[in-house]
KETORPA-61431 format. One record per residue (C-alpha): residue in three letters; x, y, z. Coordinates in steps of 0.001 Angstrom, whole numbers, plus 524288, in hexadecimal, padded with zeros to 5 digits. Example, Ala and Ser with C-alpha at 12.3 -4.5 7.8 and 13.67 -1.06 7.14 Angstrom:
2
[donu 'ala'; [8300C; 7EE6C; 81E78]];
[donu 'ser'; [83566; 7FBDC; 81BE4]];
***
This chain:
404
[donu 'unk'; [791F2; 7EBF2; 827F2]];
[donu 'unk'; [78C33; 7F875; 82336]];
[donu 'unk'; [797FD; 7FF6C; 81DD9]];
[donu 'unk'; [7A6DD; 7FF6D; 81CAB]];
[donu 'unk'; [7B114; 809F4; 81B4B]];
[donu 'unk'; [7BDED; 809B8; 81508]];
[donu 'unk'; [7C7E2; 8139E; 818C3]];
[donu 'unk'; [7D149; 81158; 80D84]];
[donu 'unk'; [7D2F9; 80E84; 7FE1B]];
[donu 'unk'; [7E005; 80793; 7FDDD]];
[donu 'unk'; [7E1C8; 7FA6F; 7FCCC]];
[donu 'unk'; [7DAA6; 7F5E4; 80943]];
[donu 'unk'; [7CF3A; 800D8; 807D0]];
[donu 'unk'; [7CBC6; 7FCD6; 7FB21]];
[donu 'unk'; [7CBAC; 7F004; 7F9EB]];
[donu 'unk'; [7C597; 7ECEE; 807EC]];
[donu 'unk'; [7BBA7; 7F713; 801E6]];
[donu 'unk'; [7B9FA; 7EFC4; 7F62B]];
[donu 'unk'; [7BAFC; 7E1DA; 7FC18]];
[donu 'unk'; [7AEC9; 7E694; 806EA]];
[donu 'unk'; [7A5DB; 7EDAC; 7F9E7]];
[donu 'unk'; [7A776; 7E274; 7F226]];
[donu 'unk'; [79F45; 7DA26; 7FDE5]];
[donu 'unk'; [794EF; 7E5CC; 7FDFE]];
[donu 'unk'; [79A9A; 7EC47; 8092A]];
[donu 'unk'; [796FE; 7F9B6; 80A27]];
[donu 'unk'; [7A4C0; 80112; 80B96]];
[donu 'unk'; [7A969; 80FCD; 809A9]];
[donu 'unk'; [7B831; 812B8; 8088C]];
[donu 'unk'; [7BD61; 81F58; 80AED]];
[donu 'unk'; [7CB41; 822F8; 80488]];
[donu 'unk'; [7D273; 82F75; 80A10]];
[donu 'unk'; [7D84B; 83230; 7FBFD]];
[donu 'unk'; [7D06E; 83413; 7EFCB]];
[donu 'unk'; [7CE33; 82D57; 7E3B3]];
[donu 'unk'; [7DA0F; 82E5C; 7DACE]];
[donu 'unk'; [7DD30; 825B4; 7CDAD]];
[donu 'unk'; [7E75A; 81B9B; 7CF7D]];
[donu 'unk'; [7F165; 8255F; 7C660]];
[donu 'unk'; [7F024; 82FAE; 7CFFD]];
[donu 'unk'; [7F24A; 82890; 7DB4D]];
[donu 'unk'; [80128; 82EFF; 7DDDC]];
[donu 'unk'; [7FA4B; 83A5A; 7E192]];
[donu 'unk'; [7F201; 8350D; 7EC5A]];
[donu 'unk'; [801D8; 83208; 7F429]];
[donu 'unk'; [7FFDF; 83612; 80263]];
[donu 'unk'; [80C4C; 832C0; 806D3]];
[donu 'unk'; [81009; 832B2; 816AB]];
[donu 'unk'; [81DD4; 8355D; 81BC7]];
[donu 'unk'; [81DEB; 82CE3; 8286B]];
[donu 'unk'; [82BBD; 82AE5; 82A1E]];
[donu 'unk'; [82C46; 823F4; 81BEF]];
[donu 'unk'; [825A7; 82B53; 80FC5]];
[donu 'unk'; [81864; 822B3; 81164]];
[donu 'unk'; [81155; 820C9; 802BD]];
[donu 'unk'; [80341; 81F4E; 8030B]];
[donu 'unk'; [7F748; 82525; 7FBAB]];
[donu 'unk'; [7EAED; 82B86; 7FDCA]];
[donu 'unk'; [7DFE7; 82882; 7F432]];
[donu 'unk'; [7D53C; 81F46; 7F035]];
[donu 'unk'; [7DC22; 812A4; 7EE59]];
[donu 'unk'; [7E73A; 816F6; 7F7ED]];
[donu 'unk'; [7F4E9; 8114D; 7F5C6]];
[donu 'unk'; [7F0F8; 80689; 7EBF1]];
[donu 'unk'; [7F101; 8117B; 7E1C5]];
[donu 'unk'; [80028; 8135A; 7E393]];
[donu 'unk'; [803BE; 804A8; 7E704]];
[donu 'unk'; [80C0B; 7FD7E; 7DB96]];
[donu 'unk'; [8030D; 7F26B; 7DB3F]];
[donu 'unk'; [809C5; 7E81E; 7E35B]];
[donu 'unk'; [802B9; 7DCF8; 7E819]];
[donu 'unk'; [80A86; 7D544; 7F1E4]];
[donu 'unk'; [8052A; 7CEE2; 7FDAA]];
[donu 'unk'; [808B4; 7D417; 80A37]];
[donu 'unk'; [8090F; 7CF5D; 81835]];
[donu 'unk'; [80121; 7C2AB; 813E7]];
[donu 'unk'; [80825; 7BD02; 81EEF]];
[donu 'unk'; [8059B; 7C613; 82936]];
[donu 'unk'; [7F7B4; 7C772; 827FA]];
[donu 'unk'; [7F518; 7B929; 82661]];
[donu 'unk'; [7FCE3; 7B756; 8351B]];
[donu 'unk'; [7F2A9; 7C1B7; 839C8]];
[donu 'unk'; [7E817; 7BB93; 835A3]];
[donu 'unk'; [7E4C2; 7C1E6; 828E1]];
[donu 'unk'; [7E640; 7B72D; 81D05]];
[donu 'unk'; [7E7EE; 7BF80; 81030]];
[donu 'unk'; [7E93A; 7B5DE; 806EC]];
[donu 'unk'; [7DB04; 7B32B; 800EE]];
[donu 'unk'; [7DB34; 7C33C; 8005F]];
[donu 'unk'; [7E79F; 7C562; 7FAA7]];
[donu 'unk'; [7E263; 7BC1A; 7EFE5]];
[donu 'unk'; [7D7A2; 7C41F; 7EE43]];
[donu 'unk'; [7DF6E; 7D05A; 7EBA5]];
[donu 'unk'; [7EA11; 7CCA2; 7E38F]];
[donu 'unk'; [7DF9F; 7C4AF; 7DA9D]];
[donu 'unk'; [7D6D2; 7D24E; 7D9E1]];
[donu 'unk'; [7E1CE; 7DBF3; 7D5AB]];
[donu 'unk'; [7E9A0; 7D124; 7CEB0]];
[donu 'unk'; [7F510; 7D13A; 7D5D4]];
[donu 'unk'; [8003C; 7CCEB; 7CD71]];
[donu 'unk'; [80E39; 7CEA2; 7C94D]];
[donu 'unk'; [80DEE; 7D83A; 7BC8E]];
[donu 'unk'; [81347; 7D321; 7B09E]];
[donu 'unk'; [82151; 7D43B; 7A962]];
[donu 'unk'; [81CCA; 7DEED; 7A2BB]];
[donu 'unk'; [81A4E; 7E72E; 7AEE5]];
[donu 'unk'; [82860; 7E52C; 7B311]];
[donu 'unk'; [83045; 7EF62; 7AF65]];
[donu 'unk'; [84202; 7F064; 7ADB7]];
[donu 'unk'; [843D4; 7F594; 7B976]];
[donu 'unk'; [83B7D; 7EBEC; 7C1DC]];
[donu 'unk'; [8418D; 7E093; 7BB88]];
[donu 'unk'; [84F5B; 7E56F; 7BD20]];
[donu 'unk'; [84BCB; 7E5B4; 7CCA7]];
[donu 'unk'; [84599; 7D717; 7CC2D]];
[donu 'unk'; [84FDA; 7D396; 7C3F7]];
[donu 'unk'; [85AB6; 7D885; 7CD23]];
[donu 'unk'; [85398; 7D443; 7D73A]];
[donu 'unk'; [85573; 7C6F8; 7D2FC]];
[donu 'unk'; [86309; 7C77A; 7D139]];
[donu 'unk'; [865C8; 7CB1F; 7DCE9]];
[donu 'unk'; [85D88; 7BD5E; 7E1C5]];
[donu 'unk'; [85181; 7C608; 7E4ED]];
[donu 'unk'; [8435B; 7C31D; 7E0A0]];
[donu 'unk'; [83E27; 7CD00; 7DBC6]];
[donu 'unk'; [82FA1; 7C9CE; 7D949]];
[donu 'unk'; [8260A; 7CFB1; 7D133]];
[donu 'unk'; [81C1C; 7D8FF; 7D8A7]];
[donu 'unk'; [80D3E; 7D377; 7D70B]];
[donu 'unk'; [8050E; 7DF1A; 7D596]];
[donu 'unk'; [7F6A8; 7E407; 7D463]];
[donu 'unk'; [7F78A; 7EBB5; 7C61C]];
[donu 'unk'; [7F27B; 7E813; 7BA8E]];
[donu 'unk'; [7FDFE; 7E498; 7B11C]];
[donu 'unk'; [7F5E0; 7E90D; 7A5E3]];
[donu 'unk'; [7F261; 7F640; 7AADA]];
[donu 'unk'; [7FF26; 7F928; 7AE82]];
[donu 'unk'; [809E6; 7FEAF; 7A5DB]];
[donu 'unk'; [81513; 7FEF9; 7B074]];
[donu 'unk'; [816FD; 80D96; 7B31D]];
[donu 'unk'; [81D2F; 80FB8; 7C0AD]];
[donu 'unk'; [811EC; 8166C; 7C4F2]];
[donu 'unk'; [80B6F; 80BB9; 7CF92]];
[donu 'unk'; [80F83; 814B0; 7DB33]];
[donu 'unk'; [808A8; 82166; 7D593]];
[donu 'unk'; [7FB8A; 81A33; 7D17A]];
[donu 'unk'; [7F948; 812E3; 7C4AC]];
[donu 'unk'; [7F529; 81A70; 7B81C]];
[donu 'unk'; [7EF40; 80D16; 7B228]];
[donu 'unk'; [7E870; 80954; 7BE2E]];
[donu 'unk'; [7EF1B; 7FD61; 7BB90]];
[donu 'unk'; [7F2AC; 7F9A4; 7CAB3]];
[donu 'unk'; [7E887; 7F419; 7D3E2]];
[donu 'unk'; [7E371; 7FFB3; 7DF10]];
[donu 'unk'; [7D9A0; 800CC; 7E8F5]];
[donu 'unk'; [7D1B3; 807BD; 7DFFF]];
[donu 'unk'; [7CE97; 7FC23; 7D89E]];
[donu 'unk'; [7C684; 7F74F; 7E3DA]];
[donu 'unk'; [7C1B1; 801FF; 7E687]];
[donu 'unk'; [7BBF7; 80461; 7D8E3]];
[donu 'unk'; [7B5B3; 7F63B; 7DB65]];
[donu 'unk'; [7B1EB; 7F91C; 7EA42]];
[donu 'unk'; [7AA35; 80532; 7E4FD]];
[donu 'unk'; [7A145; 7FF13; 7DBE3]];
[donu 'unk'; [79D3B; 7F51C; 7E5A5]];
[donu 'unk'; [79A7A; 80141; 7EE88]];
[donu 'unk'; [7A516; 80548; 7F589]];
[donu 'unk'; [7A369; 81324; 7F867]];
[donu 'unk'; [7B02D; 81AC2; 7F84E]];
[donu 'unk'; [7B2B1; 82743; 7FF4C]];
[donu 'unk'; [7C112; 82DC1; 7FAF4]];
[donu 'unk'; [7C910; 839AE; 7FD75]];
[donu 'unk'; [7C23D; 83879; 80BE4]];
[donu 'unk'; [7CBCC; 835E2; 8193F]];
[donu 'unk'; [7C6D8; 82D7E; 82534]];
[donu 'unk'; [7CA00; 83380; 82EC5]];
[donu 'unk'; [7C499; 82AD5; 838FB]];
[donu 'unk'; [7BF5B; 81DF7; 83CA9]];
[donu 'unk'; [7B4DF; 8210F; 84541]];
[donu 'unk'; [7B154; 8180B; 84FCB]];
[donu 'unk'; [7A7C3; 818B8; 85D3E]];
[donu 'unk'; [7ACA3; 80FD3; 8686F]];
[donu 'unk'; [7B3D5; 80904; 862DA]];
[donu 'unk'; [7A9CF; 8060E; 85703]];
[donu 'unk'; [7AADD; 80950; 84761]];
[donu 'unk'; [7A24C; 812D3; 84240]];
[donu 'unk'; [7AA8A; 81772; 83628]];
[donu 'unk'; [7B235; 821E9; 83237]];
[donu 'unk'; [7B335; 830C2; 831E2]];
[donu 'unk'; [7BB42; 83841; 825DE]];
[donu 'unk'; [7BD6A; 844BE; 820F8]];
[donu 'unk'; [7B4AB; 84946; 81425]];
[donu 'unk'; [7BD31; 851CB; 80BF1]];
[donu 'unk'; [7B3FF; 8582B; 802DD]];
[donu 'unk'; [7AAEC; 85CAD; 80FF5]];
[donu 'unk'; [7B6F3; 85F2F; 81857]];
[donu 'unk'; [7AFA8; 85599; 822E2]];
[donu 'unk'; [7B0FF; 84902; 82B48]];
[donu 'unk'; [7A696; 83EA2; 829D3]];
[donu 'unk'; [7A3E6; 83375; 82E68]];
[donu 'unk'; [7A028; 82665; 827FB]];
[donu 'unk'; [79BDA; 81990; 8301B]];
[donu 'unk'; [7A0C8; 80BB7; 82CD5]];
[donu 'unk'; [79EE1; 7FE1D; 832B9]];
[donu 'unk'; [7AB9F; 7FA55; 82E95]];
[donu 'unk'; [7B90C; 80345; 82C58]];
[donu 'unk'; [7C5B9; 7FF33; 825C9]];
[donu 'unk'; [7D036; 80886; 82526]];
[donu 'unk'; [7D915; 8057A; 8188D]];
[donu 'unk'; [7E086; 811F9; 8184E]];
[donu 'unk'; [7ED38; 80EF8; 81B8A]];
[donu 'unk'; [7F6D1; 80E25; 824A5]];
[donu 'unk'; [7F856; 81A04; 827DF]];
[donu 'unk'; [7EB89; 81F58; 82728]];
[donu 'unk'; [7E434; 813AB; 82D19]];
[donu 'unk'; [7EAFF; 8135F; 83B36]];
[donu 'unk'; [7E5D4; 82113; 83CD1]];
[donu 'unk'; [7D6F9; 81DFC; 839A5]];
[donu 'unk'; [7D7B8; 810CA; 84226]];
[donu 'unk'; [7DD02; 81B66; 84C81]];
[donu 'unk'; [7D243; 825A0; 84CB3]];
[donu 'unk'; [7C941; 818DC; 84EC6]];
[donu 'unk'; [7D18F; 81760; 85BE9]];
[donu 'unk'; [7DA39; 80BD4; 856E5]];
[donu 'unk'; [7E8B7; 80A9A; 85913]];
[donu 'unk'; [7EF4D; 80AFA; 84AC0]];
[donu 'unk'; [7FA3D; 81052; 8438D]];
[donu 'unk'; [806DE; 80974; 849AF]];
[donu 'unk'; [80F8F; 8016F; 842C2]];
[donu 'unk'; [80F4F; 8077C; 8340F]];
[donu 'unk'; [817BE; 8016E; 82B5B]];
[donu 'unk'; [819FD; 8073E; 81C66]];
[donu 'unk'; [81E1A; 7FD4F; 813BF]];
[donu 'unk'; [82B89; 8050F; 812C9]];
[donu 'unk'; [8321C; 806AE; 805A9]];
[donu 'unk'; [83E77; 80DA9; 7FDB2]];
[donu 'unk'; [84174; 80B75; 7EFA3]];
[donu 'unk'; [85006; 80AB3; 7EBC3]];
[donu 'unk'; [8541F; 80DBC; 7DC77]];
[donu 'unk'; [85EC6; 8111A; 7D437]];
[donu 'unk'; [85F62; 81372; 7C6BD]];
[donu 'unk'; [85F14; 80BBE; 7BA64]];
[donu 'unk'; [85E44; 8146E; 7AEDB]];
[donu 'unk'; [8526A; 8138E; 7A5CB]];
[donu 'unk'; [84BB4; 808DA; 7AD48]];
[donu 'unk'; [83E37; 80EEB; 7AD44]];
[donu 'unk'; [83BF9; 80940; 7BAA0]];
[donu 'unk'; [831CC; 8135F; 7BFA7]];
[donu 'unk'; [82946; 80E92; 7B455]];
[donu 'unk'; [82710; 80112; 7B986]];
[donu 'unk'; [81C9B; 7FA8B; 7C2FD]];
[donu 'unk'; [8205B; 7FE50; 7CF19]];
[donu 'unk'; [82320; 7F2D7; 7D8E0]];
[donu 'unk'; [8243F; 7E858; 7CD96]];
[donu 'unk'; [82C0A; 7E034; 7D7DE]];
[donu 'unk'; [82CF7; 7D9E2; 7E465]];
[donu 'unk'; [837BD; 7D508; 7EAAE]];
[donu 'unk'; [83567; 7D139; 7F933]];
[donu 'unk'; [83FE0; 7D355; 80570]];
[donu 'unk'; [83E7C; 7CF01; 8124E]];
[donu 'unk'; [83782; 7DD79; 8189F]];
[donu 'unk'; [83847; 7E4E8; 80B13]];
[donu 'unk'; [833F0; 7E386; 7FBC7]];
[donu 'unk'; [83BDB; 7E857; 7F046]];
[donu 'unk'; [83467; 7EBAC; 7E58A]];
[donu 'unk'; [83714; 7F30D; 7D8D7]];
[donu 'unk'; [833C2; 8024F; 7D95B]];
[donu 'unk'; [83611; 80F1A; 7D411]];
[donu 'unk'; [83410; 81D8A; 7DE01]];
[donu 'unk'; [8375C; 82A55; 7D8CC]];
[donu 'unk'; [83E97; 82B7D; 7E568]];
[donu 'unk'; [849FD; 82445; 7DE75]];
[donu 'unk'; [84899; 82D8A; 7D3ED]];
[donu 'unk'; [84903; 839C0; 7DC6A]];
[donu 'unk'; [8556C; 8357C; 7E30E]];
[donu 'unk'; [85D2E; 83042; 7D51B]];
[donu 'unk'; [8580E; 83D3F; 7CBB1]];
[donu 'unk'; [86253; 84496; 7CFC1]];
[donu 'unk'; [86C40; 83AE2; 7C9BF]];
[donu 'unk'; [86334; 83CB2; 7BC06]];
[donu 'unk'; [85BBC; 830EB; 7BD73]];
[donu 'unk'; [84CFA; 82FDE; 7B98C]];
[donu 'unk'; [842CA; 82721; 7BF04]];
[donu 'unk'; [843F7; 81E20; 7B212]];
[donu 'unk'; [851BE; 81C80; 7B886]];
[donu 'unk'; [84DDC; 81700; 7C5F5]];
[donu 'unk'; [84AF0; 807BA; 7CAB9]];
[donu 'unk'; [848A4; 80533; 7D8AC]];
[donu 'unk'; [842D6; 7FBCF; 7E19D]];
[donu 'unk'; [83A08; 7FCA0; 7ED08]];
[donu 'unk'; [83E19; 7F7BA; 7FB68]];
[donu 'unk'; [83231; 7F5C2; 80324]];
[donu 'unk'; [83276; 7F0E4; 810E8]];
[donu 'unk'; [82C77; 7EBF6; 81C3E]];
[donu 'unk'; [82E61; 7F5CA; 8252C]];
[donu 'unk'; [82A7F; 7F629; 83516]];
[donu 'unk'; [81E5E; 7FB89; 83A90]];
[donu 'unk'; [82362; 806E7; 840B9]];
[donu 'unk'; [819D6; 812E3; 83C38]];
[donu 'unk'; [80E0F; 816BB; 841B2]];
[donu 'unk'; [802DE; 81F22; 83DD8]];
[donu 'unk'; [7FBC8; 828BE; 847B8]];
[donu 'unk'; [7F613; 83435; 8481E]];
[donu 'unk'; [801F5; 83C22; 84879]];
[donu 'unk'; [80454; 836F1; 83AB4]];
[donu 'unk'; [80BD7; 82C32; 83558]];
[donu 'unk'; [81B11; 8262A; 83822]];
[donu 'unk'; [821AE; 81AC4; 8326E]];
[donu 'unk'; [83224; 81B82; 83380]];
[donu 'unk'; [83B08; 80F8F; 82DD2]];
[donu 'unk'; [8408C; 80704; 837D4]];
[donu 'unk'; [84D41; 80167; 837EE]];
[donu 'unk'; [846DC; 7F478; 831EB]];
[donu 'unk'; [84155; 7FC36; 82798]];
[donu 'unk'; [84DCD; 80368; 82488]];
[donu 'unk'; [85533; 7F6E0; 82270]];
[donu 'unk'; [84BC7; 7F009; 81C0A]];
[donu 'unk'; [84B21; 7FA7D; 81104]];
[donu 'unk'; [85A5C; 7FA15; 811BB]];
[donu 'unk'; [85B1A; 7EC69; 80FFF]];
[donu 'unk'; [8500A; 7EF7B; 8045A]];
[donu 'unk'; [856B2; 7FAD8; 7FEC5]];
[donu 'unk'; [86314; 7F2E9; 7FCF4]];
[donu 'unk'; [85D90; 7E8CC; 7F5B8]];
[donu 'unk'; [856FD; 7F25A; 7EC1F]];
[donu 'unk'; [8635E; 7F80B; 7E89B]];
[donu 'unk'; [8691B; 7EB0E; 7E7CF]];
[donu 'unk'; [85D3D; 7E70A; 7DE74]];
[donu 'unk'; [85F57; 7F470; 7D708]];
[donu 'unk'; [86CD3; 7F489; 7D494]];
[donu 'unk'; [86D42; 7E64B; 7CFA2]];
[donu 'unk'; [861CF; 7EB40; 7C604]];
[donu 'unk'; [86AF1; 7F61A; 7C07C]];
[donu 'unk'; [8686C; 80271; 7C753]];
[donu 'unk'; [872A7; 80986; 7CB98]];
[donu 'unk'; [87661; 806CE; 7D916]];
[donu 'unk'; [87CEE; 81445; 7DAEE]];
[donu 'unk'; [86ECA; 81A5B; 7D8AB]];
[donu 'unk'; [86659; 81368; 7E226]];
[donu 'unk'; [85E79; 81A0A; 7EB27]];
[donu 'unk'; [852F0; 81880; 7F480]];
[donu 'unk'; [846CE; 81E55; 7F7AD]];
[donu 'unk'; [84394; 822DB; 805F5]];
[donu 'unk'; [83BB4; 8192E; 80D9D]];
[donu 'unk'; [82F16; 81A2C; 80B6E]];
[donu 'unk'; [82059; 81293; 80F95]];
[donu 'unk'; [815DA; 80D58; 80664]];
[donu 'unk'; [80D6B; 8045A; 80EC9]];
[donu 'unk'; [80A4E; 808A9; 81ADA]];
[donu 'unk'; [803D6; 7FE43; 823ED]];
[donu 'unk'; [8023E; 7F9C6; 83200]];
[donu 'unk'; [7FA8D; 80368; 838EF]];
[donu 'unk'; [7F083; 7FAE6; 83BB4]];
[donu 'unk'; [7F568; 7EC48; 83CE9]];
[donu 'unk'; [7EEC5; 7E109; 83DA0]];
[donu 'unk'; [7EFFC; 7DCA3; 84A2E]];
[donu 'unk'; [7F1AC; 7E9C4; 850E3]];
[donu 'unk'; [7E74C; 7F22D; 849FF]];
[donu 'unk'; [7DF00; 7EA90; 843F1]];
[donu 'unk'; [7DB24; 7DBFE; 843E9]];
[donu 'unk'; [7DCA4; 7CF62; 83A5A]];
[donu 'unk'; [7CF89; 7D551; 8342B]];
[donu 'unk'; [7D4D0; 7E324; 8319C]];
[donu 'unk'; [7CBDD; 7E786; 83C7F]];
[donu 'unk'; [7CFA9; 7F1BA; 84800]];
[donu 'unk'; [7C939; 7F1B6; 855A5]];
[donu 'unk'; [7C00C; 7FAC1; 8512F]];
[donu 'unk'; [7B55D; 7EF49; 84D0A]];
[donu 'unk'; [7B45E; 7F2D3; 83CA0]];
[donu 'unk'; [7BF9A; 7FD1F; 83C00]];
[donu 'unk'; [7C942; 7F5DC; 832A0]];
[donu 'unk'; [7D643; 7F7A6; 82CAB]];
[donu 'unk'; [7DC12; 7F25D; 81D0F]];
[donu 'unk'; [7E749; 7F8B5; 81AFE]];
[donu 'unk'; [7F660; 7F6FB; 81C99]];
[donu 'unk'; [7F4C8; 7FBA0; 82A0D]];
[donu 'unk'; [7F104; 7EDE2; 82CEB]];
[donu 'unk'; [7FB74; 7E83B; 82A1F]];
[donu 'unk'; [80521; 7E1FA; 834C8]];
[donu 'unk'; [81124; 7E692; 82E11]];
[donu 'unk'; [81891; 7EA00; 822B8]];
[donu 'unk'; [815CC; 7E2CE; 81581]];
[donu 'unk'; [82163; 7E86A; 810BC]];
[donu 'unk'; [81AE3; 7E863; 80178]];
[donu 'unk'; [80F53; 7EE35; 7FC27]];
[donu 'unk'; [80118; 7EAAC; 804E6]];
[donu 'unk'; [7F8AA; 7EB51; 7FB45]];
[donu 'unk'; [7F47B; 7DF58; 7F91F]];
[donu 'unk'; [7F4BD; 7DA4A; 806AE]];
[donu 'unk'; [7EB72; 7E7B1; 80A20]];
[donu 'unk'; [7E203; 7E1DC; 8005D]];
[donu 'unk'; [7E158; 7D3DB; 8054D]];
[donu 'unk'; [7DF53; 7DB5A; 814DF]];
[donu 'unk'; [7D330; 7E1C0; 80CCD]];
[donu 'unk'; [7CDE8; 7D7F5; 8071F]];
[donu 'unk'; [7CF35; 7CDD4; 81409]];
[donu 'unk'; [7C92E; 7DB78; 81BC6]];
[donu 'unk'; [7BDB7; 7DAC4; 812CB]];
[donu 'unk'; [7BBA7; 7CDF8; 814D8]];
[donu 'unk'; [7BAD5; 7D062; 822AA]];
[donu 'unk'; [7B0D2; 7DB8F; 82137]];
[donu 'unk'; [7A887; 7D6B0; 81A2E]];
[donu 'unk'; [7A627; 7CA81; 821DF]];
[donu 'unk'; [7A2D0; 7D156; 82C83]];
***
């Protein structure tokens, strides 16, 4: 194996990056976005309307930037019935970023009014195990806009590592193509900002990490069928007010409590905030909680761009979620006359190129060394945040590779 690109620094790009330089694998990885500190990263939002308001980012490190740190294993299960036993690798991953449940201390008022009322209502509530570092953080409500303290685990971590081992990285450059000839890899073609141009790099082995959305198009300009059955990871956040509780100041996410198709899990949007200001409330004013479901497959992505509407499944199941949240809410204090709801909205988009329709136990497409490690591999809705289980895929995918 002469040479491997990575189309991607999120959390499949970079570690499968890393994982392949630390063997002495020669690999590039090109990144559409540009470098940008971890404080900055609200500015690198490149949001999609596609029916729901879809969140996602474009710069080096991708979405792991903006992520509140949650660590929770996702379709184990699933994978392991498909052939593709995670364990050993998720292991691996949650003993490298210390994976762990922050302490008291880390646990704001208004999260523990939500476990608490959680509780008495009969509901476990558990605490959310996380990748940050408990003492680099000083809780500050700021996970979702990029961490001033650096104090929360991102791809650029491994990356940092990857590069002194020899990872070459190219950034603020597109692929625009995955060029192949009869059927055969011979790399990739992308667009050179600075000399306006489209060049073309060779590769003996291609895996497209850049996301769901992004990655059914490249598989298609190799002549692959991709792009159907999108799902988003669909989400609202309900609140009311509590006066004074400071809410917006706290780890975001501090909390899991797990539903059969949806999550509820402490969290604070300004969207709550723009729709209770007129009343004279401030954001110090608002506690909410996240709903976050399951929902179907229905989008798809294609050249003609991007669509992904809420079934009647999805609708209910935020319903049912929605209701419980206020129920949780109200029996925490806030004021039941003030609650409100975001619009529904989509934070991990995945399924564009499942396992078993796309691409095979091994991450690999027809095209012999064209490979996908990404969410679009997944066979359906985790329902909670796939980070973790997108770095186990990585790290089995490198295994793979470097075998070979």
């Amino acid at each position: 194996m002469k040479n491997v690109i990575v189309i991607g620094s999120g959390a499949g790009g970079a570690t499968v990056a890393r994982e392949l330089a630390l063997k002495g694998v020669s690999v590039t990885l090109i990144e559409k976005g540009e470098y940008i500190t971890p404080d900055k990263a609200f500015q690198c939002y490149d949001n999609l309307n596609v029916g729901v308001e879809l969140l996602k980012t474009s710069c080096l490190g991708g979405t792991t930037l903006v992520t509140a740190g949650n660590a929770v294993r996702t379709c184990q299960k699933e994978f392991k019935e498909m052939g593709i036993d995670l364990y050993h690798e998720f292991e691996e991953v949650e003993g490298e970023l210390n994976v762990g449940k922050l302490p008291d201390t880390h646990y704001g008022v208004g999260t523990l009014k939500i476990m608490e009322a959680s509780s008495s209502l009969g509901l476990n509530m558990e605490k959310m195990p996380k990748f940050i570092n408990p003492e680099e953080c000083i809780p500050c409500g700021k996970c979702a806009l990029g961490c001033p303290r650096n104090a929360k685990w991102s791809s650029l971590d491994f990356l940092i590592e990857a590069r002194k081992k020899g990872l070459q990285i190219i950034d603020n450059t597109e692929v625009t193509r995955v060029i192949t000839s009869n059927g055969q890899l011979k790399g990739v073609e992308v667009f050179n900002p600075e000399k306006c141009v489209k060049e073309e790099y060779d590769a003996d082995r291609v895996i497209v990490c850049s996301g769901a959305v992004e990655t059914p198009l490249l598989l298609r300009s190799a002549g692959l069928v991709a792009g159907e059955h999108l799902f988003v990871d669909t989400f609202v956040t309900v609140g009311g007010t509590l006066p004074d509780i400071q809410f917006y100041k706290e780890v975001s996410m501090n909390g899991l409590l797990k539903k059969d198709g949806f999550i509820l899990a402490p969290h604070y949007s300004s969207i709550l905030l723009s729709k209770l200001s007129h009343l004279g409330f401030q954001d110090k004013d608002i506690l909410g909680i996240m709903v976050k479901i399951r929902d179907e497959s229905s989008g798809r992505v294609d050249e003609k761009g991007v669509v992904k509407n809420n079934t009647s499944h999805d609708m209910g199941l935020l319903a049912e979620g929605s209701s419980l949240a206020g129920a949780i809410l109200t029996e925490g204090g806030v004021d039941p006359d003030t609650l409100v709801s975001t619009p529904a909205r989509g934070a991990h988009p995945g399924g564009t190129a499942a396992i078993g329709e796309v691409v095979d136990k091994n991450l690999e497409t027809e095209v012999e060394g064209l490979y996908v490690c990404d969410a679009s591999v997944f066979p359906r809705a985790p329902g909670a945040p796939p980070v973790l289980t997108i770095l186990a895929l990585a790290k089995k995918l490198a295994k793979h590779i470097s075998k070979e």
